[in-house]
C-alpha positions as CSV (number, residue, x, y, z in Angstrom):
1,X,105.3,68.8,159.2
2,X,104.3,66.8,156.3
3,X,101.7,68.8,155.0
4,X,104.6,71.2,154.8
5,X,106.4,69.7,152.4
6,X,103.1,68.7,150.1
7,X,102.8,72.5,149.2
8,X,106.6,73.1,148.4
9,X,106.4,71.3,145.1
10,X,103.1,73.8,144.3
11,X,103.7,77.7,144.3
12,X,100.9,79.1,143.2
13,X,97.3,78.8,140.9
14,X,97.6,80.9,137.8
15,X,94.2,82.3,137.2
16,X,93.9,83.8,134.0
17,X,91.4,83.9,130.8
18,X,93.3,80.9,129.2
19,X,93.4,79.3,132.2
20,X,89.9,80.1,133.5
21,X,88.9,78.5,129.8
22,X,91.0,75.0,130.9
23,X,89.0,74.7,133.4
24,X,85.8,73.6,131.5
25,X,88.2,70.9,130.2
26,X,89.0,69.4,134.1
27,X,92.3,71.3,133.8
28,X,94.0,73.2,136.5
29,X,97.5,75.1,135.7
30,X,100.0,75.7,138.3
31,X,102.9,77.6,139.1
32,X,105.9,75.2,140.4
33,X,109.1,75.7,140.9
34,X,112.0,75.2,138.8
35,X,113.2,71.7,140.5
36,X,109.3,70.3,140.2
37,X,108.8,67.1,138.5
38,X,105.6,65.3,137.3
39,X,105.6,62.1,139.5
40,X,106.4,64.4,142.3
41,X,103.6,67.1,141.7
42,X,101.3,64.1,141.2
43,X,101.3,62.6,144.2
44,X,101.2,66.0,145.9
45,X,98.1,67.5,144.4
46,X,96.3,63.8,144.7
47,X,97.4,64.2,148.6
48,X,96.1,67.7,149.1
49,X,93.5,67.6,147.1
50,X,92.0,64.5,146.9
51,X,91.4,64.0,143.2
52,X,92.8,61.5,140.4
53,X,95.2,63.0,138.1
54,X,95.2,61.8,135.1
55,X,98.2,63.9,133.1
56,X,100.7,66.8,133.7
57,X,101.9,68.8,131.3
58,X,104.8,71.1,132.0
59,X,105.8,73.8,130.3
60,X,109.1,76.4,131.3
61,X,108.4,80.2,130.4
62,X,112.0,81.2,129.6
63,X,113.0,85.0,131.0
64,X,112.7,87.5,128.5
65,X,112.8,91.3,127.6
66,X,110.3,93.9,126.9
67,X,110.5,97.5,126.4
68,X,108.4,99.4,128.8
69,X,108.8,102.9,128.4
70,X,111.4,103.1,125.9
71,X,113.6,101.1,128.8
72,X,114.2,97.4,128.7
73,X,113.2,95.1,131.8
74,X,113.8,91.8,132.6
75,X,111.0,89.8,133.0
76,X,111.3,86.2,135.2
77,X,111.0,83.1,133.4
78,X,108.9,80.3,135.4
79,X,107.7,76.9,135.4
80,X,104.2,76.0,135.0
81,X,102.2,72.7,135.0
82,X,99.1,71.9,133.7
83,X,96.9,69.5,135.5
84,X,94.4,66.9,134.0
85,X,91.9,65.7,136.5
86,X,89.6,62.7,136.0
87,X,86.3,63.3,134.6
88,X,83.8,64.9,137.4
89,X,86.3,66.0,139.7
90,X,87.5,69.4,140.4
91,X,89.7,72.2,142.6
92,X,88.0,74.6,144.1
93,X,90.9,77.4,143.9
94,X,88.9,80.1,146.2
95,X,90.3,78.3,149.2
96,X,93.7,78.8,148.8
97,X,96.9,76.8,148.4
């Protein structure tokens, strides 16, 4: 049950190019949910993980619109964090959160 609760404070890894660059730098980004805060998500990835965080940056995408089509959507704003790790250590994202 506590396990549980760990992972609601961590929605998903977001694994793109930028991201995938960050990771040389022992930097691991996040998507959180809107109610996430950084002592919070701090001790939760040093719980699941095992590592030492060292910083979190957190950034809100706000919602905006694009035209696809000649039609505008909506697309979702979200939250994301950015994870610093301590020197040497790392997440192994393959395994899933």
């Amino acid at each position: 049950m506590i396990k549980l609760h760990l992972y609601d404070k961590i929605l998903s890894p977001l694994v793109t190019e930028k991201t995938t660059n960050l990771s040389e730098q022992n930097k691991i980004v996040f998507k959180v949910p809107a109610t996430a805060n950084k002592k919070n998500l701090k001790n939760n990835i040093e719980k699941i993980f095992k590592v030492n965080v060292t910083k979190i940056n957190i950034i809100n995408k706000q919602n905006r619109v694009k035209l696809t089509r000649g039609r505008k959507v909506k697309v979702s704003g979200f939250k994301k964090a950015i994870i610093t790790l301590k020197k040497g250590q790392s997440i192994d994202l393959t395994t899933g959160v």
